[in-house]
gemmi code that builds the backbone of each chain (N, CA, C; Angstrom):
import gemmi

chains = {
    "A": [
        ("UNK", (95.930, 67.409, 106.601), (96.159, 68.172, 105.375), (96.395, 69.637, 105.730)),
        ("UNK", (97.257, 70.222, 104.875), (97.339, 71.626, 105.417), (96.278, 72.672, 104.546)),
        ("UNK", (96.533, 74.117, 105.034), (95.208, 74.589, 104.857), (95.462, 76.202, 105.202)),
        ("UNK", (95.364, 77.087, 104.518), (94.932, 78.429, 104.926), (94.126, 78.923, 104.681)),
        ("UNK", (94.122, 79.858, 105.709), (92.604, 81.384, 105.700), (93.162, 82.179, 105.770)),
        ("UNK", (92.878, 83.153, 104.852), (92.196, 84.555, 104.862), (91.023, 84.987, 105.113)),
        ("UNK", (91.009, 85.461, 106.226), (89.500, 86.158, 106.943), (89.273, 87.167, 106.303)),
        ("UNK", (89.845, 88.112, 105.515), (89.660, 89.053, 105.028), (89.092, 89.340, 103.536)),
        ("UNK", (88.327, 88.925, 103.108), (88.141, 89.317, 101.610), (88.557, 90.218, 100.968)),
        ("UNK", (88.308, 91.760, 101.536), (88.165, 92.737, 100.775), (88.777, 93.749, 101.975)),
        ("UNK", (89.791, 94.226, 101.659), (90.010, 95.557, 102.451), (90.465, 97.037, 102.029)),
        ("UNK", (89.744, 97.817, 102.289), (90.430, 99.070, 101.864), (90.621, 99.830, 102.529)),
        ("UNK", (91.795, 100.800, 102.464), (92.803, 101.439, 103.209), (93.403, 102.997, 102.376)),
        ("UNK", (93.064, 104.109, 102.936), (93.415, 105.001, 102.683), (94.917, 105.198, 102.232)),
        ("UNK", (95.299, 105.927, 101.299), (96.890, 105.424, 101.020), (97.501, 106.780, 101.766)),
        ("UNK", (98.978, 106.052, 102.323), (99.588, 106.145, 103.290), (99.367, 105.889, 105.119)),
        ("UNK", (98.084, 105.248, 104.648), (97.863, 104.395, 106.026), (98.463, 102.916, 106.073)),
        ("UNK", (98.519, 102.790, 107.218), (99.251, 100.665, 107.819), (98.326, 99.935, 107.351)),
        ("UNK", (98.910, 98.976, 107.146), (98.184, 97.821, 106.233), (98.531, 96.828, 106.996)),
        ("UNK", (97.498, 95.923, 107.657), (97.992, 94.115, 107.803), (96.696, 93.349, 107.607)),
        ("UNK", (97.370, 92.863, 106.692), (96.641, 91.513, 106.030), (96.558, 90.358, 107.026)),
        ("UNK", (95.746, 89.339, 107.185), (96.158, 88.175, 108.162), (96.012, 87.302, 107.451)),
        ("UNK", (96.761, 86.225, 107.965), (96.647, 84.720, 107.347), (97.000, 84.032, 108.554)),
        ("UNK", (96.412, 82.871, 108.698), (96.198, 81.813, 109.694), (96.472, 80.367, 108.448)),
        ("UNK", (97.371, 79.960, 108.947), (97.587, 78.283, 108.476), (97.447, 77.170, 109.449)),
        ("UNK", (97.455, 75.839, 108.736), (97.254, 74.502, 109.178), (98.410, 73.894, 108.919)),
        ("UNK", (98.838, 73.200, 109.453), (100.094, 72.347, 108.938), (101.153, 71.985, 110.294)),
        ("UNK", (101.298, 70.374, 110.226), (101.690, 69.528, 110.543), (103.238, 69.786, 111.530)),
        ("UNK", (103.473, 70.306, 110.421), (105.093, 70.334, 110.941), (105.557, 71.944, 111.056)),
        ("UNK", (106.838, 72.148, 111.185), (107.253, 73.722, 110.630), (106.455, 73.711, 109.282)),
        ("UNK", (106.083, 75.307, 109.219), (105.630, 75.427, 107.575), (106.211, 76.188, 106.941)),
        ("UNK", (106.574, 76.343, 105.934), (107.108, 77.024, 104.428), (106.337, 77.982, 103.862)),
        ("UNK", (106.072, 79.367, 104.559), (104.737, 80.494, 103.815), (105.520, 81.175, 102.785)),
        ("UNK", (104.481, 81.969, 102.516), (104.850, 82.604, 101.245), (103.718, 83.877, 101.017)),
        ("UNK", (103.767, 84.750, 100.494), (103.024, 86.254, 100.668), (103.587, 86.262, 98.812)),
        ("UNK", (102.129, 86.290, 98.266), (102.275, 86.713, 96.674), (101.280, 87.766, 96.537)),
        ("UNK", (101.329, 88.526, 95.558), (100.829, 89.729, 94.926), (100.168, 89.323, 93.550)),
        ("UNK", (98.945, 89.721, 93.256), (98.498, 89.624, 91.878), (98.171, 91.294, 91.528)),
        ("UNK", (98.791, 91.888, 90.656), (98.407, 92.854, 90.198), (97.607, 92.620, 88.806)),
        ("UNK", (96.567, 93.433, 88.530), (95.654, 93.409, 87.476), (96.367, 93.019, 85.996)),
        ("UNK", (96.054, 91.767, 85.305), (97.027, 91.541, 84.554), (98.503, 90.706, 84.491)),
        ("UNK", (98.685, 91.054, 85.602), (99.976, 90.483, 86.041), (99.719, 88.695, 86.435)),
        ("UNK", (100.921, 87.986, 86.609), (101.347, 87.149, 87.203), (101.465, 87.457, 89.076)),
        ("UNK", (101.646, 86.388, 89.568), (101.638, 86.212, 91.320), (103.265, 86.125, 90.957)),
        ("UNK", (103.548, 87.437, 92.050), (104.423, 88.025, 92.568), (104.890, 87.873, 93.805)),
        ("UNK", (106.130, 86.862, 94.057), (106.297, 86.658, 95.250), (106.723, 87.993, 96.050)),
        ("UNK", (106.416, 88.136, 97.401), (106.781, 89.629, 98.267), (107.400, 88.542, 99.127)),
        ("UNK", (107.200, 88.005, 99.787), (108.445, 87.630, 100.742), (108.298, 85.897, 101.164)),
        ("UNK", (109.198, 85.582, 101.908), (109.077, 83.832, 102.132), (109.562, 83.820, 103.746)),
        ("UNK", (109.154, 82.554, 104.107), (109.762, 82.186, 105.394), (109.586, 80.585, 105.296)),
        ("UNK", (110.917, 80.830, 105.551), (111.281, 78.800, 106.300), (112.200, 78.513, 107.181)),
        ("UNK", (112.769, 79.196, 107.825), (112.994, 79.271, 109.027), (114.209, 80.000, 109.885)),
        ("UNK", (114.473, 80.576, 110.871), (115.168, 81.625, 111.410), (114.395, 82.575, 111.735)),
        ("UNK", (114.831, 84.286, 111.124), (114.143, 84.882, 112.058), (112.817, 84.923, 111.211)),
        ("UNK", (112.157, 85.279, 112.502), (110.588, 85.205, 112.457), (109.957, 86.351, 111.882)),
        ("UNK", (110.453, 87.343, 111.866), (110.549, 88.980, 111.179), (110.897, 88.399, 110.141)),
        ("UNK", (110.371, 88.819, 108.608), (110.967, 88.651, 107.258), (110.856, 89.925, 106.512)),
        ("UNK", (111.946, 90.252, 105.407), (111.100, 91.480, 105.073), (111.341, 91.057, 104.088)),
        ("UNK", (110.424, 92.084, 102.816), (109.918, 91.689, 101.284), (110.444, 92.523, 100.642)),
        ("UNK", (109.715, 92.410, 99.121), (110.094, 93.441, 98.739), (108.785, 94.356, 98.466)),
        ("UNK", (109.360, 95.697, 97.838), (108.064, 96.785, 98.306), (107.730, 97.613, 99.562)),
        ("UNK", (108.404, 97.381, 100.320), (108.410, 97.687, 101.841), (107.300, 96.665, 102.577)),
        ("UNK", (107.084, 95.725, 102.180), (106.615, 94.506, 102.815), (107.291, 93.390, 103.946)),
        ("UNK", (106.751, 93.229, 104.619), (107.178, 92.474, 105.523), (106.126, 91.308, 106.684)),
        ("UNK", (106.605, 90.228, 107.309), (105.384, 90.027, 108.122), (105.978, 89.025, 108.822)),
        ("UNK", (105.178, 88.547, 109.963), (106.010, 88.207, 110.971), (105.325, 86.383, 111.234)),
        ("UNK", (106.174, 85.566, 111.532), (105.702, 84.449, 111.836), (105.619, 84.107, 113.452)),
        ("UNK", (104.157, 83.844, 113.405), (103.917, 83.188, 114.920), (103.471, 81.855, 115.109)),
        ("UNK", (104.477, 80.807, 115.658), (103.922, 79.662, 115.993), (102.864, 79.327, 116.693)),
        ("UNK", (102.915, 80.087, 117.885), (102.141, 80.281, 118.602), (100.366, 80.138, 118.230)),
        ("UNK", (100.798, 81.194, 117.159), (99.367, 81.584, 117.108), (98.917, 81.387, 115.218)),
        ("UNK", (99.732, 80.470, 115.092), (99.594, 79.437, 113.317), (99.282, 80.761, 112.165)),
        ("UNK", (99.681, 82.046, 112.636), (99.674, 82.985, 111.792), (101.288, 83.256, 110.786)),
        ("UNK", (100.661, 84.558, 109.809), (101.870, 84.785, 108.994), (101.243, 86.003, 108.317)),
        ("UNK", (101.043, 86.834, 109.437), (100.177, 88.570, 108.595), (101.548, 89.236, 107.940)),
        ("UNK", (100.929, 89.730, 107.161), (101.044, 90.611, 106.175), (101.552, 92.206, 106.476)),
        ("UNK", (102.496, 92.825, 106.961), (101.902, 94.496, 106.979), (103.029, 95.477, 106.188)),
        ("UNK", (102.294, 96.283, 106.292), (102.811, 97.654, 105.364), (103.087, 99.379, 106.393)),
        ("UNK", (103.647, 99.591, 106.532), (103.795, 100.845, 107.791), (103.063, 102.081, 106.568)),
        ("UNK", (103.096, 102.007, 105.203), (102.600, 103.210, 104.496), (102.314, 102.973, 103.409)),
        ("UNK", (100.844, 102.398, 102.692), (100.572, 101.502, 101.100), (100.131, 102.771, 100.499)),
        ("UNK", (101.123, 102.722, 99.087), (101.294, 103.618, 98.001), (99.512, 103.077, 97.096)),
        ("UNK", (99.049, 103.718, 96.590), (98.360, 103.621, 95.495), (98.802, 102.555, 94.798)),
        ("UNK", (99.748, 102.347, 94.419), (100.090, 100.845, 93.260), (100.086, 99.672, 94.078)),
        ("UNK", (99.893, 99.602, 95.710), (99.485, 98.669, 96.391), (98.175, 97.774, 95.869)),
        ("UNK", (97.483, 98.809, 95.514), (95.800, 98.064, 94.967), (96.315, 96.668, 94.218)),
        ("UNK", (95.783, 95.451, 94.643), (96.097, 94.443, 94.285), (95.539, 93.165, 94.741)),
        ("UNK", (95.926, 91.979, 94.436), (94.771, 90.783, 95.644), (96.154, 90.321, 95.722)),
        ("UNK", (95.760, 89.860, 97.122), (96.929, 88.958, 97.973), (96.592, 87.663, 98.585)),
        ("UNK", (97.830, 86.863, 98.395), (97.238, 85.871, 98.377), (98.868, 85.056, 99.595)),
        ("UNK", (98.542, 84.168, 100.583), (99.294, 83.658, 101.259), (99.354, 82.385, 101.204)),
        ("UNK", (100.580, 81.334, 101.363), (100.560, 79.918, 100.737), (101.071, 79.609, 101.491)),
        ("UNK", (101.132, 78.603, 102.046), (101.890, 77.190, 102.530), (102.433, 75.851, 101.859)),
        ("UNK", (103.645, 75.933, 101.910), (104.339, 75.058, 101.163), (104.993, 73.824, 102.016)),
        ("UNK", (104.473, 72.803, 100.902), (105.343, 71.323, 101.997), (106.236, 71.043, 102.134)),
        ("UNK", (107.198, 70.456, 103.295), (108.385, 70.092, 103.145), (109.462, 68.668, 102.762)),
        ("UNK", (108.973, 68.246, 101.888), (108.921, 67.456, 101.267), (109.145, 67.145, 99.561)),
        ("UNK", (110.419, 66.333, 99.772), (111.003, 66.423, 97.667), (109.844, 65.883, 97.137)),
        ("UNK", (108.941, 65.469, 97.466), (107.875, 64.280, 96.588), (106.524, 64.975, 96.646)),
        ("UNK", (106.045, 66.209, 97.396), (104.963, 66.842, 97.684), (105.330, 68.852, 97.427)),
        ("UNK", (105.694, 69.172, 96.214), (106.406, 70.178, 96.625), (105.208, 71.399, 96.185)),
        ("UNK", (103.889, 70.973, 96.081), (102.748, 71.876, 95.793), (102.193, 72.720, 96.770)),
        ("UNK", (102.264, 74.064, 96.183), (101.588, 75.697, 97.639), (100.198, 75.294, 97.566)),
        ("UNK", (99.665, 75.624, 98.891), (98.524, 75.525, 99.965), (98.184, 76.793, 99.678)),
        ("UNK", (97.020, 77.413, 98.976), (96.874, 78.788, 98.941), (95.595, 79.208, 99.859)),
        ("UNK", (95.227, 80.505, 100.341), (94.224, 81.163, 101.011), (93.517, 81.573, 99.942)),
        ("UNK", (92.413, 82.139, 100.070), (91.652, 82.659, 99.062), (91.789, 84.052, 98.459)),
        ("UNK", (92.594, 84.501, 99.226), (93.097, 85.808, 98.557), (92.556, 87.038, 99.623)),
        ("UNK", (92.932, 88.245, 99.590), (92.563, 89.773, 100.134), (93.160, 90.643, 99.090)),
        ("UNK", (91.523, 91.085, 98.291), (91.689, 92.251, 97.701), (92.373, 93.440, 98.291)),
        ("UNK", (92.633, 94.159, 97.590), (93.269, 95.228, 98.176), (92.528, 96.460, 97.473)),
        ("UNK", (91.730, 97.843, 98.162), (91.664, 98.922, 97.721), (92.595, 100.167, 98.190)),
        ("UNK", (92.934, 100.646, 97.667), (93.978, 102.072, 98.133), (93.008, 103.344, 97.916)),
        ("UNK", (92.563, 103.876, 98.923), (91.726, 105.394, 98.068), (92.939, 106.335, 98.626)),
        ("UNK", (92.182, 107.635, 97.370), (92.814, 108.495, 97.151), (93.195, 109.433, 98.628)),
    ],
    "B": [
        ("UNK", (116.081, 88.122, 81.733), (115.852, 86.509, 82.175), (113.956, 86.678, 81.685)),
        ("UNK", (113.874, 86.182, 80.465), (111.844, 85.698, 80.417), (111.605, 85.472, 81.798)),
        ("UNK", (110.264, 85.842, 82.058), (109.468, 84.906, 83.116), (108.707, 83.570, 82.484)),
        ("UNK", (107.661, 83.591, 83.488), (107.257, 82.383, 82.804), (105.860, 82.599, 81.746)),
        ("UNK", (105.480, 82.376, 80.689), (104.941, 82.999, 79.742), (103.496, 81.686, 79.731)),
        ("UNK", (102.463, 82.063, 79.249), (101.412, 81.632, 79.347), (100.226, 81.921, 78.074)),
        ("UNK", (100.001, 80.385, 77.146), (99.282, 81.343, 75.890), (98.254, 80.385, 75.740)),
        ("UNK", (96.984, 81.070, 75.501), (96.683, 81.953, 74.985), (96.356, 82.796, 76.874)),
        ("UNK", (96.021, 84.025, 76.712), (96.050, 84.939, 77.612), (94.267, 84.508, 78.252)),
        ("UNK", (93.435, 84.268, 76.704), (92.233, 84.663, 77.238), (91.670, 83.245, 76.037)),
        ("UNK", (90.687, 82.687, 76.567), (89.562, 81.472, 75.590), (88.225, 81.534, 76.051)),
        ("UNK", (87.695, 81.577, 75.021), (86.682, 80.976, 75.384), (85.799, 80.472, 74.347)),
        ("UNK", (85.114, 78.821, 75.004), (85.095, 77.722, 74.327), (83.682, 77.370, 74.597)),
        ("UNK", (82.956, 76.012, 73.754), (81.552, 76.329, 74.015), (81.563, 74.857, 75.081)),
        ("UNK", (81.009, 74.119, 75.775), (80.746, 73.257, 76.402), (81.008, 71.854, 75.323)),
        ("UNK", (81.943, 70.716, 76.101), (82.168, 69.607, 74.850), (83.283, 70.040, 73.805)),
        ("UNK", (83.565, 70.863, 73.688), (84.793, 71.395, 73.125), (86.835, 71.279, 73.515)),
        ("UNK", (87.591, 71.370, 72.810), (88.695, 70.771, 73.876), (89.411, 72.043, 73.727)),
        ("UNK", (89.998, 72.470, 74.503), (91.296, 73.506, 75.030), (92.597, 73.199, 75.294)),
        ("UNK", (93.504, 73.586, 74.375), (94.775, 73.331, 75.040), (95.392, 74.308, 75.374)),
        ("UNK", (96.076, 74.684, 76.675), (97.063, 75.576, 77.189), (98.348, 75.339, 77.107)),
        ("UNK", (98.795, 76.289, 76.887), (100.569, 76.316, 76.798), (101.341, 77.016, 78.246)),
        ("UNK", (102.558, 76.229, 78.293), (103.042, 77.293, 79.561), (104.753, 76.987, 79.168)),
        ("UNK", (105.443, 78.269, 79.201), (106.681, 78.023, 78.974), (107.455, 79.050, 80.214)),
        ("UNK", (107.929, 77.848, 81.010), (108.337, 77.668, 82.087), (109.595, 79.172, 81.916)),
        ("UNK", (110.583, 79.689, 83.092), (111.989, 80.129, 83.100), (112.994, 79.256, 82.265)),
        ("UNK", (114.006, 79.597, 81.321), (114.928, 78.674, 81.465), (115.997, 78.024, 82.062)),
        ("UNK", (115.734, 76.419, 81.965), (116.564, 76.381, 82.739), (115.810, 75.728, 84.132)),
        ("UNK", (114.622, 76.122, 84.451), (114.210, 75.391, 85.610), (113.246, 73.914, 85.005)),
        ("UNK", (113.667, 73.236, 86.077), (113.521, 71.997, 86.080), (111.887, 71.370, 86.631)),
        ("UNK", (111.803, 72.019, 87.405), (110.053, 72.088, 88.125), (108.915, 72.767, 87.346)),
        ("UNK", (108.057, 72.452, 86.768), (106.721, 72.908, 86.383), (105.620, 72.701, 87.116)),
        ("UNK", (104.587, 73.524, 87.360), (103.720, 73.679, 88.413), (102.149, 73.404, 87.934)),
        ("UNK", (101.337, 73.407, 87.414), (100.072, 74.293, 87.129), (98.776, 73.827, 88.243)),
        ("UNK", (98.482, 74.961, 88.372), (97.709, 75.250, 89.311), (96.298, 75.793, 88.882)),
        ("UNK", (94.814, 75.895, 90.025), (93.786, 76.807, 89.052), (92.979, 77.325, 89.604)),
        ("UNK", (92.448, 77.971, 89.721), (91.865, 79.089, 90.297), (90.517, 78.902, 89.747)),
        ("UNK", (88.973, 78.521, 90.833), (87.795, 78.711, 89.991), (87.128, 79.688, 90.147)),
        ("UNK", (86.053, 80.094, 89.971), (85.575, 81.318, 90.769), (85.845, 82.095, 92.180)),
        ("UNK", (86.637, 82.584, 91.744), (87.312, 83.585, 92.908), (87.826, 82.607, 93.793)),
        ("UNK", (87.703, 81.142, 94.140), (88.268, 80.679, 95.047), (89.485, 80.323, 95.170)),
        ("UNK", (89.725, 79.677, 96.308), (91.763, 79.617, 96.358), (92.175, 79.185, 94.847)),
        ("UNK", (93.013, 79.667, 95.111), (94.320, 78.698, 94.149), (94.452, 77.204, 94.352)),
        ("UNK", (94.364, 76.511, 93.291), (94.522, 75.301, 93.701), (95.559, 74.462, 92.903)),
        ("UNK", (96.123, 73.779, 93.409), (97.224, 72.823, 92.519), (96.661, 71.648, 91.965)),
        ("UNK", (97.172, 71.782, 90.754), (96.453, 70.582, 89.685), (97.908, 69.272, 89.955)),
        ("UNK", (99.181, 69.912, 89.259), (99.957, 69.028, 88.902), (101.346, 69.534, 88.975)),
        ("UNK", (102.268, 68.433, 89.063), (104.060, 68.784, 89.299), (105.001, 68.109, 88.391)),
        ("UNK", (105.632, 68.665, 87.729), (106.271, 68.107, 86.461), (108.213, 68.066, 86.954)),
        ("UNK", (108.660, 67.121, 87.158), (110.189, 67.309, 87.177), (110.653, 66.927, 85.964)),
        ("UNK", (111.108, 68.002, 85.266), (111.350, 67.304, 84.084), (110.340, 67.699, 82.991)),
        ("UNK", (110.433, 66.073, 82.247), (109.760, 65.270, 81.502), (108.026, 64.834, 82.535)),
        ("UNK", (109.158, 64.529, 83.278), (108.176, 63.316, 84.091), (107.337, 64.322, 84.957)),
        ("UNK", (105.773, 63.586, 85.419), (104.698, 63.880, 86.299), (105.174, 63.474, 87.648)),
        ("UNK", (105.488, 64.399, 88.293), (106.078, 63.632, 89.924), (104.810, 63.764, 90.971)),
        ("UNK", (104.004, 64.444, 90.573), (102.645, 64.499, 91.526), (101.614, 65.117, 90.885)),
        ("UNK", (100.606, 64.050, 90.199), (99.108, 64.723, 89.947), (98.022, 64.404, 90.800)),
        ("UNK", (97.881, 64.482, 92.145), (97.061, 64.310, 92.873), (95.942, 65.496, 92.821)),
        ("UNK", (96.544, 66.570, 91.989), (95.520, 67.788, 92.145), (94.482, 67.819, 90.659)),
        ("UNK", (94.635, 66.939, 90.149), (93.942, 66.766, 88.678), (92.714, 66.457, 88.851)),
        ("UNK", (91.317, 67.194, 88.532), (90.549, 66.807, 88.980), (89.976, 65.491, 88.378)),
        ("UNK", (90.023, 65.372, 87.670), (89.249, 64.247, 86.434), (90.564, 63.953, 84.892)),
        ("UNK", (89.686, 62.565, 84.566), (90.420, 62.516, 83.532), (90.147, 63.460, 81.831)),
        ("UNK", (89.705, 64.131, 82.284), (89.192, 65.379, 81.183), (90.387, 65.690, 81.125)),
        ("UNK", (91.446, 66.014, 82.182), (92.083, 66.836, 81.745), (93.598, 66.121, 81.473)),
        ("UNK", (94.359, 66.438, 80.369), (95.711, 66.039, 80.497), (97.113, 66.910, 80.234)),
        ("UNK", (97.689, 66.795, 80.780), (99.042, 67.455, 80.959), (100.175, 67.075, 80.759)),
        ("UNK", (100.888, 67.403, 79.457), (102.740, 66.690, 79.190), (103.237, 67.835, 78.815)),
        ("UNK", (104.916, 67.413, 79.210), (105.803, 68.193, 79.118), (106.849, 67.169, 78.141)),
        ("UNK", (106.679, 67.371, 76.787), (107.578, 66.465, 76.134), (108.928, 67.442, 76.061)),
        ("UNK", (110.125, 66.407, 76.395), (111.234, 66.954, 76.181), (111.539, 68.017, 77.317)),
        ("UNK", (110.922, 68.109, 78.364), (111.123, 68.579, 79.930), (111.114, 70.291, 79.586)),
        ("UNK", (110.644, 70.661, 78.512), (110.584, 72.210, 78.115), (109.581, 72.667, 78.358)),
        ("UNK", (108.535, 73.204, 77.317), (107.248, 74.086, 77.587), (106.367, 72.689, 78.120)),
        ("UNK", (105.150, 73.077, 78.770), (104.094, 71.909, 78.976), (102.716, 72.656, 78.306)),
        ("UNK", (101.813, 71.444, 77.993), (100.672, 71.607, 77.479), (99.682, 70.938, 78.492)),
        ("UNK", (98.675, 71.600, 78.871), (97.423, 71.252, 79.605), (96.157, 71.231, 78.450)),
        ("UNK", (95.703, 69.830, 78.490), (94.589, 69.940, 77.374), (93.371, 69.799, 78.014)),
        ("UNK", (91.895, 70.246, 78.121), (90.633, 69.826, 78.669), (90.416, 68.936, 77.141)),
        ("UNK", (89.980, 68.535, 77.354), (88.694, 67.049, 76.851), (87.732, 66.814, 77.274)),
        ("UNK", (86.353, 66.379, 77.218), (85.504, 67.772, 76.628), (85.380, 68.625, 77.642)),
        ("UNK", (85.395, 69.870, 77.438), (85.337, 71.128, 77.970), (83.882, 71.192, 78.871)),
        ("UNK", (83.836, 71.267, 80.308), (82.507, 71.161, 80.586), (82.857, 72.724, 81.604)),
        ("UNK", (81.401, 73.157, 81.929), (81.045, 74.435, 82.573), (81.959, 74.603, 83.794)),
        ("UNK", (82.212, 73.454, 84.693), (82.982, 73.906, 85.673), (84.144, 73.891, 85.539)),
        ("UNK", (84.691, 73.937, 84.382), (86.454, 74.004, 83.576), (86.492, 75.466, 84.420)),
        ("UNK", (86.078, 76.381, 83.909), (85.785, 77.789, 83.796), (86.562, 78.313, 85.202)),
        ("UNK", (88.059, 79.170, 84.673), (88.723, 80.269, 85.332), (90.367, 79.486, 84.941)),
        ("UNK", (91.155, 80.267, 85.707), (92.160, 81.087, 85.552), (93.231, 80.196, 85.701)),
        ("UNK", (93.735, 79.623, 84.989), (95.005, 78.309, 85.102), (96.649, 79.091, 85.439)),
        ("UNK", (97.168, 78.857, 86.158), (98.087, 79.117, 86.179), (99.395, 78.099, 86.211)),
        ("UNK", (100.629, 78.670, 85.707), (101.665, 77.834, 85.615), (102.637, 78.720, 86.750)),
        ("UNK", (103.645, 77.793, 87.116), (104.482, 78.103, 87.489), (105.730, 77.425, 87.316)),
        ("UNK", (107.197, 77.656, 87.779), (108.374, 77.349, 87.437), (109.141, 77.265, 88.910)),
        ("UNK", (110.009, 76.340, 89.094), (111.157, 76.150, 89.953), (112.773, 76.007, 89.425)),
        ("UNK", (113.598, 76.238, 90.289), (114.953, 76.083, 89.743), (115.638, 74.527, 90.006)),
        ("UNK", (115.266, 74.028, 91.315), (115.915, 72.318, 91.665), (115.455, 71.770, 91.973)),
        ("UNK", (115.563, 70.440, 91.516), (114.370, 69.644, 91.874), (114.645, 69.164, 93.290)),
        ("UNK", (116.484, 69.216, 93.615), (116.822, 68.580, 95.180), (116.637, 69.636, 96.163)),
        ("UNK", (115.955, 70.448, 95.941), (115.889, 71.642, 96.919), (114.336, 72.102, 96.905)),
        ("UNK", (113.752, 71.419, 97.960), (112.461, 71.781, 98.317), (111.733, 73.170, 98.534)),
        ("UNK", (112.681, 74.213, 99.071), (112.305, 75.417, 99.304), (112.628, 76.245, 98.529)),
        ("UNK", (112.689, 75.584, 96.786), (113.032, 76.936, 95.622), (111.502, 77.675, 95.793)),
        ("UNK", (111.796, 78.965, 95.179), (110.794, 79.717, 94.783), (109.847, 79.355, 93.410)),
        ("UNK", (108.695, 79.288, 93.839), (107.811, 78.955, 92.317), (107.557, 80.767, 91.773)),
        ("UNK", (108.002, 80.816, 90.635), (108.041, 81.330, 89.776), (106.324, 81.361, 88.933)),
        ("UNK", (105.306, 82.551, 89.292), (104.693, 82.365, 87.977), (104.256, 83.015, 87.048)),
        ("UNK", (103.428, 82.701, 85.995), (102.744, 83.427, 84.611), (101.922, 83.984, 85.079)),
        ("UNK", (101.279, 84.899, 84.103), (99.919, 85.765, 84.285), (98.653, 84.956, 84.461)),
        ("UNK", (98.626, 83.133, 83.846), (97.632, 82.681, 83.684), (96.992, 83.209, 82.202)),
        ("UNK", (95.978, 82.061, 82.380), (95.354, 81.726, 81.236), (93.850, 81.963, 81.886)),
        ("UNK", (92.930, 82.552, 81.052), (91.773, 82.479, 81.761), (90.889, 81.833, 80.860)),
        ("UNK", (89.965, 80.948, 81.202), (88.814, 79.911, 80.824), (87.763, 79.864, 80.950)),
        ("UNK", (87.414, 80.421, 79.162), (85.288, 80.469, 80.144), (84.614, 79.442, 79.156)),
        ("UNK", (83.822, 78.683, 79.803), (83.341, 77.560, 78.712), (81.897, 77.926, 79.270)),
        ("UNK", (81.197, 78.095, 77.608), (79.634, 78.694, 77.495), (78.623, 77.349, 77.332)),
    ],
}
model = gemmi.Model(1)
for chain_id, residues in chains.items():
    chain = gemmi.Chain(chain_id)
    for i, (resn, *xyz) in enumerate(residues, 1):
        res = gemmi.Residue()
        res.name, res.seqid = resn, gemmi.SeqId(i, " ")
        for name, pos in zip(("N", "CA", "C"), xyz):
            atom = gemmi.Atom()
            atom.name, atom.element = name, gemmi.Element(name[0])
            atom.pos, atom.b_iso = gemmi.Position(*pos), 0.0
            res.add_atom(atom)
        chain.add_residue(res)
    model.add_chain(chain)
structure = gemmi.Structure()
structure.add_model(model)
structure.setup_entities()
């Protein structure tokens, strides 16, 4: 069965400092990630996808993150998080498969931005 | 282009009581999602709608709960009776093809659920 972590619960980050989030997945075959945004109120906001080519993806927001087989990751980073960054994030794995087409989610990483 | 819209925003219901949620998908997409979130923990997938039709409810926890999409448009998620661990944040989501595995799910703000 597939499966992600977020090790991170809670992180906060001075704004205009680097940001990387991590996520570590499980899964069988190539996997299908995905990097969403919940802002307060809001709906989950996709920031970027990967299914396959290059391993560098970039998002939107100035988001981006890199896939390693190697190492069953798919972090998250930011070179400079604005204040409206504050948000929970959340990373998914998706199956590849017409008959199974339901996201694998992590538990999320809050996000704090101080002033 | 609507997103995908989600009503009521906020419930809350007493224990033994029934809830129904609404979710009205993008138009035009063919995939419906809903998913749920309990106390702070992952996201979890309940159910997959192509269409009309249920193409995967393996994520349903019990038969408390039921889910149709008559006429392949908005869907309704109903609890029956409403028990304490109902409680948090349902979400829907939306796809564009059903022959294309790697569409983007599309979702709502959610619905949030507190049963007293």
């Amino acid at each position: 069965a597939q499966s992600v972590t977020q090790p991170d619960i809670h992180i906060t980050v001075s704004e205009g400092a680097s940001l990387e989030l991590r996520c570590n997945y499980s899964y069988g075959a190539t996997p299908y990630l995905f990097w969403y945004v919940q802002s307060p109120g809001q709906g989950l906001q996709l920031l970027l996808k990967y299914f396959s080519g290059d391993t560098l993806v970039q998002g939107i927001k100035g988001f981006e993150a890199e896939f390693k087989r190697s190492q069953s990751s798919f972090n998250l980073r930011k070179p400079s998080v604005h204040w409206s960054d504050a948000a929970e994030y959340f990373c998914a794995v998706g199956a590849l498969s017409s008959s199974a087409r339901q996201l694998t989610f992590g538990s999320g990483t809050q996000l704090t931005v101080l002033p | 282009e609507a997103g995908v819209t989600q009503f009521p925003s906020h419930s809350v219901i007493e224990k033994g009581q029934t809830v129904t949620l609404r979710c009205d998908p993008i138009s035009g997409h063919d995939n419906l999602y809903w998913y749920r979130r309990v106390m702070g923990k992952e996201i979890k997938f309940l159910l997959h709608f192509v269409k009309e039709s249920k193409q995967d409810e393996s994520g349903m926890p019990n038969n408390r709960f039921l889910a149709e999409r008559t006429g392949g448009t908005y869907s309704t998620l109903k609890v029956q009776p409403a028990e304490l661990e109902d409680s948090g944040v349902y979400f829907c989501a939306s796809s564009q093809s059903p022959g294309t595995y790697t569409d983007t799910q599309y979702f709502g703000p959610g619905t949030r659920l507190t049963v007293l």
